[in-house]
NUDOPA-852375 format. One record per residue (C-alpha): residue in three letters; z, y, x. Coordinates in Angstrom, 2 decimals. Layout:
N
NODE   r       z       y       x
NODE ala       Z       Y       X
...
END
This chain:
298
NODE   r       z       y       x
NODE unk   66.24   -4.46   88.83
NODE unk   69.63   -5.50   87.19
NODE unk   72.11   -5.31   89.48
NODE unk   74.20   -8.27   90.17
NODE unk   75.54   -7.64   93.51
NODE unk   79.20   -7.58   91.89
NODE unk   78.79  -11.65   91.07
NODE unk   77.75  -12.40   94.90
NODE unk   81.42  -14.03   95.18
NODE unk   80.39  -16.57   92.70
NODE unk   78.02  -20.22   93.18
NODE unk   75.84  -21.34   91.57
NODE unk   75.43  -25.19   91.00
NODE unk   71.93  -26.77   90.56
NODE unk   73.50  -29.76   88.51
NODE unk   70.90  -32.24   90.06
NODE unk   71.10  -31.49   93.67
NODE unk   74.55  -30.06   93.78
NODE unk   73.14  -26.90   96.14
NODE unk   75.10  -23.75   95.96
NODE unk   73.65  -20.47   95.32
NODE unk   75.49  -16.79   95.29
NODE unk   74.94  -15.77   91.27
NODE unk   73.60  -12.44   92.49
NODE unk   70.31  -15.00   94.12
NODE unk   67.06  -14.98   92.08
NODE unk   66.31  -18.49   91.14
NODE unk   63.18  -19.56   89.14
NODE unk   61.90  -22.70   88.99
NODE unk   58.43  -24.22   87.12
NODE unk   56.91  -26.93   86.06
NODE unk   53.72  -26.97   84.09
NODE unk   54.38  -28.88   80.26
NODE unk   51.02  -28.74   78.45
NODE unk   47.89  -26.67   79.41
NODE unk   48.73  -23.41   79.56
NODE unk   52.92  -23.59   78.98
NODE unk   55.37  -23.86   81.70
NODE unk   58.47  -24.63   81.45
NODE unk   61.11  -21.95   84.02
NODE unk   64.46  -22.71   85.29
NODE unk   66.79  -19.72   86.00
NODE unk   70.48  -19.60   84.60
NODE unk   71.39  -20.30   81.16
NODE unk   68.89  -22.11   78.66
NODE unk   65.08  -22.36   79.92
NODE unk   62.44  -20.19   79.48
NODE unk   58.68  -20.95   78.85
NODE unk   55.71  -18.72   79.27
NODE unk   52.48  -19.83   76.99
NODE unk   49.11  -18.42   78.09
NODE unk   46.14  -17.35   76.04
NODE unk   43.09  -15.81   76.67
NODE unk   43.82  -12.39   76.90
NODE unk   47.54  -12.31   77.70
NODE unk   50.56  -14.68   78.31
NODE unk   54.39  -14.48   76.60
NODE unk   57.45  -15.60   77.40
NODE unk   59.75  -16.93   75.20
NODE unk   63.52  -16.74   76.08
NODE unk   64.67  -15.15   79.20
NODE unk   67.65  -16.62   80.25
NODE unk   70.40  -15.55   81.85
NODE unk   69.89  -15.49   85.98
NODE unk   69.57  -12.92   88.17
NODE unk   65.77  -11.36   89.39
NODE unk   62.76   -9.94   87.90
NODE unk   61.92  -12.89   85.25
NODE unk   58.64  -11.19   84.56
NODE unk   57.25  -10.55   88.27
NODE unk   57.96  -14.61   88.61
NODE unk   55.94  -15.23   85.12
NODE unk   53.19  -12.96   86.85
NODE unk   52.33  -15.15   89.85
NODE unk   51.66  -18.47   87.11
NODE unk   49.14  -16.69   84.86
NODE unk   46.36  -14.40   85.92
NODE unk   46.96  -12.99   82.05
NODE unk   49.06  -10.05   81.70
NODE unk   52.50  -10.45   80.98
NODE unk   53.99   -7.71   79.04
NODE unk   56.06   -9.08   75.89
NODE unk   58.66  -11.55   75.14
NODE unk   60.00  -13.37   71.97
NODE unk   63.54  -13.96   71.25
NODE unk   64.20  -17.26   69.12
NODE unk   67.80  -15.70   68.88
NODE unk   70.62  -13.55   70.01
NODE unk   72.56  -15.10   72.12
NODE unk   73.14  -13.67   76.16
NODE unk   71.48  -16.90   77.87
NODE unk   68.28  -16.05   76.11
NODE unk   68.19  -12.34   76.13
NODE unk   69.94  -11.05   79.06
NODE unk   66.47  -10.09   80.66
NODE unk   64.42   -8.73   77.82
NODE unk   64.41   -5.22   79.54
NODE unk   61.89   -6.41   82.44
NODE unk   59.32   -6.53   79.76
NODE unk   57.43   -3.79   77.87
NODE unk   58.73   -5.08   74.73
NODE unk   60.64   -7.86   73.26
NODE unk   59.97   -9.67   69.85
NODE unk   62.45  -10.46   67.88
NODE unk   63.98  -10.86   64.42
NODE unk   65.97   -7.95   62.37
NODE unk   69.49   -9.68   62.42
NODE unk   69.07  -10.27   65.96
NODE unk   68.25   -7.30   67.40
NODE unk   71.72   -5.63   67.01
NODE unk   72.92   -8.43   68.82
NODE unk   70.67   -8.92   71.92
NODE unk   72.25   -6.87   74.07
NODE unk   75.43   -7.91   73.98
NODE unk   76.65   -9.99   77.16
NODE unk   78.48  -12.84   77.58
NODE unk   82.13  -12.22   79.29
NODE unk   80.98  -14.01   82.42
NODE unk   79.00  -11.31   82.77
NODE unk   81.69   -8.21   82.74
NODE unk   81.14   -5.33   85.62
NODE unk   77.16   -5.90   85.24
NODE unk   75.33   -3.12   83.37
NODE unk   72.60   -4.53   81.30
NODE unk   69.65   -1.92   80.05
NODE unk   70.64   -1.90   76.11
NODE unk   67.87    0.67   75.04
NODE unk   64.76   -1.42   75.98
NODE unk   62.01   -1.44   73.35
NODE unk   62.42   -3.96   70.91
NODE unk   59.92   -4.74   67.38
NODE unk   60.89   -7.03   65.11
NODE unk   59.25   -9.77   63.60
NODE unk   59.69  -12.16   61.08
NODE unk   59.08  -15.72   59.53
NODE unk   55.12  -15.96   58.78
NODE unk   54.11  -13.53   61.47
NODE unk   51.44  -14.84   63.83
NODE unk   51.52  -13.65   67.59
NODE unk   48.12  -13.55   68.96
NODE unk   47.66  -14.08   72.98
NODE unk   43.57  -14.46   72.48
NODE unk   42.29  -18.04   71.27
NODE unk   45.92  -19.40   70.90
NODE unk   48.31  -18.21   68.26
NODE unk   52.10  -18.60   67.63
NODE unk   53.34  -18.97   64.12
NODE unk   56.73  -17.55   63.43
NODE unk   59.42  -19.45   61.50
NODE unk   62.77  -18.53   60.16
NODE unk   65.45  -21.08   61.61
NODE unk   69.02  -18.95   61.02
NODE unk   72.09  -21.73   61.81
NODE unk   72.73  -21.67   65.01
NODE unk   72.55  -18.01   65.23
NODE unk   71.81  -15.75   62.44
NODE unk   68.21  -14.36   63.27
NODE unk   67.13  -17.31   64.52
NODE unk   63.42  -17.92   65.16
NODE unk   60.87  -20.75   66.15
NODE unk   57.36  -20.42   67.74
NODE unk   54.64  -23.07   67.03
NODE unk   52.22  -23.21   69.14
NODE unk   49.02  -25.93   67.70
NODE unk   47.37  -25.62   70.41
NODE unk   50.14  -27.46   72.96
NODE unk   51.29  -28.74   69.95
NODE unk   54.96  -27.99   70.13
NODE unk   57.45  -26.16   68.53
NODE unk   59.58  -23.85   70.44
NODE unk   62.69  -24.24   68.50
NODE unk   65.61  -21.97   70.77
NODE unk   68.91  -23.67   70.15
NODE unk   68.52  -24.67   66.78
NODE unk   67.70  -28.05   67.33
NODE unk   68.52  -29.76   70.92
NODE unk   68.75  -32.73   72.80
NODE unk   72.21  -33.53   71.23
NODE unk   69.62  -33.19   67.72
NODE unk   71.52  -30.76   65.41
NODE unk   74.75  -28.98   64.98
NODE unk   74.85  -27.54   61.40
NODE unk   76.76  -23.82   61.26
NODE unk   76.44  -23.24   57.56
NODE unk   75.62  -24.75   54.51
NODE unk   73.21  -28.25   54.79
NODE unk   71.19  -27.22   52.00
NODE unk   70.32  -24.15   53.24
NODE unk   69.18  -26.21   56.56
NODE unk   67.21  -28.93   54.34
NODE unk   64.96  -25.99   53.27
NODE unk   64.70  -24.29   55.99
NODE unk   63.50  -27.83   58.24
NODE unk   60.97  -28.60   54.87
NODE unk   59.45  -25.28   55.54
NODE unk   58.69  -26.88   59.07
NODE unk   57.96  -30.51   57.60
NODE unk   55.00  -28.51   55.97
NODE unk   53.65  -28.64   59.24
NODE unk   54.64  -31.24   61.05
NODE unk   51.29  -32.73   61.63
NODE unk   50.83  -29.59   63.84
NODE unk   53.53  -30.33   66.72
NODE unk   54.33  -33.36   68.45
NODE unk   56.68  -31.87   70.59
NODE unk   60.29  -29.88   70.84
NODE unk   60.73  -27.39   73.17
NODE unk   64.50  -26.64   72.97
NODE unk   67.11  -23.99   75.31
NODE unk   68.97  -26.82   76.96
NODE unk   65.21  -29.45   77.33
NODE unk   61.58  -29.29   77.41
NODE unk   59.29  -31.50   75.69
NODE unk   61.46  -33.82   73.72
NODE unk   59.95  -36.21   70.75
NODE unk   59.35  -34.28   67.51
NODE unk   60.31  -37.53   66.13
NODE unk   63.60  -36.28   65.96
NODE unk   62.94  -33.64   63.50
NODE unk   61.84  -36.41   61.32
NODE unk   65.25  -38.15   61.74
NODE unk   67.28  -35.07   61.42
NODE unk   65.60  -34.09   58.11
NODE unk   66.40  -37.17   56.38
NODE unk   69.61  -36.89   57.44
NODE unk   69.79  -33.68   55.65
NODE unk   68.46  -35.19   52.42
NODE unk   71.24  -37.88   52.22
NODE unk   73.93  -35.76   53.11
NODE unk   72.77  -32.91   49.69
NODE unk   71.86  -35.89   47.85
NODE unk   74.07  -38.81   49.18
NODE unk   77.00  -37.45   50.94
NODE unk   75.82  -39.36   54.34
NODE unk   78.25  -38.85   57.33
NODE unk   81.52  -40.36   58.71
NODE unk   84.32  -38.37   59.10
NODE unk   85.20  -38.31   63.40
NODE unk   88.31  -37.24   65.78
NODE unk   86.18  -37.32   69.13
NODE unk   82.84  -35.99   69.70
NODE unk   80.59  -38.95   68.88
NODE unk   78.46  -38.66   71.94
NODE unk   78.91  -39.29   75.41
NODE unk   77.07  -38.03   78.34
NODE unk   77.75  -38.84   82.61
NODE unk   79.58  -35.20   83.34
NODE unk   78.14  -33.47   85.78
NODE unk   80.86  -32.62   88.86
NODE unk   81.40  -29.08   90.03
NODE unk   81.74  -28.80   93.81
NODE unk   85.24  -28.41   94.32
NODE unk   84.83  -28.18   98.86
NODE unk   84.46  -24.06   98.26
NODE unk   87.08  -21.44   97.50
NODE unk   85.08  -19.59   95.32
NODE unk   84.67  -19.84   91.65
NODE unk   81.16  -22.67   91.57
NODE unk   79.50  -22.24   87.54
NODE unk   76.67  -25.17   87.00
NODE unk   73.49  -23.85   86.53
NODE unk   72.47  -24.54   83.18
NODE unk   76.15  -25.32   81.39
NODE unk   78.13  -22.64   79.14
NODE unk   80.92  -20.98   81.68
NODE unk   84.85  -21.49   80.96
NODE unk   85.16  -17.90   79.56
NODE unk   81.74  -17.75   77.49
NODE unk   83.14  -21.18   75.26
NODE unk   85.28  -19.23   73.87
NODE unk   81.97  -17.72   71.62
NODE unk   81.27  -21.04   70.51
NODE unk   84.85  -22.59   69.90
NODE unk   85.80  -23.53   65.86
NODE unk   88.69  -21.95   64.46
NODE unk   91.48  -23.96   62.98
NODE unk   90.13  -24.21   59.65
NODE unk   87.03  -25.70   60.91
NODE unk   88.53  -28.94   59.42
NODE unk   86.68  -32.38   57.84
NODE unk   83.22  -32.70   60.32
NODE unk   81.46  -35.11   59.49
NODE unk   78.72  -36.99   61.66
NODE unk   75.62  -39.22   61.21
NODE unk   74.60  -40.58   65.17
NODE unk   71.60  -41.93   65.99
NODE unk   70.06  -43.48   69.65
NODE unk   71.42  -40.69   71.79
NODE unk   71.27  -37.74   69.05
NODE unk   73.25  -36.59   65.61
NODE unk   73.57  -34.40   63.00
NODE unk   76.84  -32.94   62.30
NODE unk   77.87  -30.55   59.82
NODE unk   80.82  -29.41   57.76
NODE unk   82.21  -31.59   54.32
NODE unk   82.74  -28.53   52.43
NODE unk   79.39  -26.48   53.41
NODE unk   76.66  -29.29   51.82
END
């Protein structure tokens, strides 16, 4: 068991009931999303756990404290020995080492194990066995399949799972419920999303880090996007983030330091922040989504 007795000090939020939990408290919450996925709540992005007929996976593992597999084992009667890794970063990987072995791609294996600074006076297991897979792979669980795409933006080795059977696309952080975020270069993104547009009569759903089950629709939206912007230079130029979302309000009645349950932590933003030559982002919005990418990267 990892060890997080030195975070006890620190709460927990659930952002929709505003109860407090010490960090160092095994939380896992489920909710069945199609027959035969479930959708699990810990800390950090969610996790999902798709069954087949000999064994069940989990996908992601999130950040919280507990045994993420023992909790998997009590929704399937399937064993539960593997996970997949649709990318690098902490809130997805933090408990690959309850598992026999954890999936994932080449560029993102070097980078798995590395923790978040929230995280700093918790050892993590770094030498847990890992194989890599890649982009046309197929992971069999017994009379349901997952077929492996290559989605590298958001993270470098990034990965997405496509389950026909549920018919959704388990797409890690790479598209969201804010739609998507472009890192690189568009046209490197435009091929990558044809690749899934190939199949898009196979998925009608988007299973995300940050939301379960949203419309695949938005795929649709997002990749046209990407054509206009290659071929049309589509976008407005913007000096406020386009979107706008009710905040969710930290508990301020304790003394100790509260983090909300599923929302990046002061000292982990830092990761994600643009430098100063991150200049000229441009923006297409859409009903409660956008793409957004750089002027000079098309």
């Amino acid at each position: 068991m990892i060890d997080f007795s030195s975070k006890h000090h620190i709460l927990i939020q659930n952002s929709e009931t505003a109860i407090l939990r010490p960090m160092d408290y095994p939380f896992f919450e489920s909710k069945l999303i199609a027959t035969g996925v479930w959708q699990i709540l810990s800390d950090g992005d969610l996790s999902y756990l798709v069954e087949g007929n000999q064994e069940a996976i989990v996908i992601d593992s999130g950040y919280g404290a507990g045994d993420l597999r023992s909790f998997c084992e009590q929704l399937t009667l399937r064993p539960v020995r593997r996970i997949l890794n649709t990318h690098d970063h902490f809130d997805h990987t933090a408990n690959n080492s309850y598992f026999d072995v954890a999936l994932m791609s080449a560029k993102t294996a070097p980078l798995a194990t590395l923790p978040f600074p929230s995280f700093a006076g918790i050892d993590f297991p770094r030498d847990y066995p890992k194989q890599i897979i890649a982009a046309g792979d197929v992971i069999e669980l017994g009379q349901r399949q997952l077929n492996v795409y290559a989605l590298p933006d958001h993270a470098v080795g990034s990965l997405a799972f496509l389950d026909q059977q549920s018919r959704i696309l388990f797409c890690g952080d790479e598209i969201t419920p804010l739609g998507k975020i472009i890192n690189g270069s568009v046209s490197v993104v435009r091929q990558q999303f044809k690749r899934l547009m190939a199949v898009r009569d196979q998925f009608d759903w988007l299973c995300s880090g940050p939301q379960a089950m949203l419309p695949a629709t938005m795929l649709d939206v997002i990749y046209q996007d990407l054509i206009d912007i290659v071929d049309h230079d589509a976008g407005t130029s913007f000096t406020e983030f386009p979107l706008t979302f009710p905040p969710h309000q930290i508990r301020t009645d304790v003394a100790q330091t509260v983090y909300l349950r599923q929302e990046a932590r002061p000292e982990d933003r830092q990761l994600s922040m643009k430098s100063e030559d991150d200049t000229d982002q441009r923006v297409i919005v859409h009903d409660g989504f956008m793409t957004m990418y750089h002027a000079d990267q098309r």
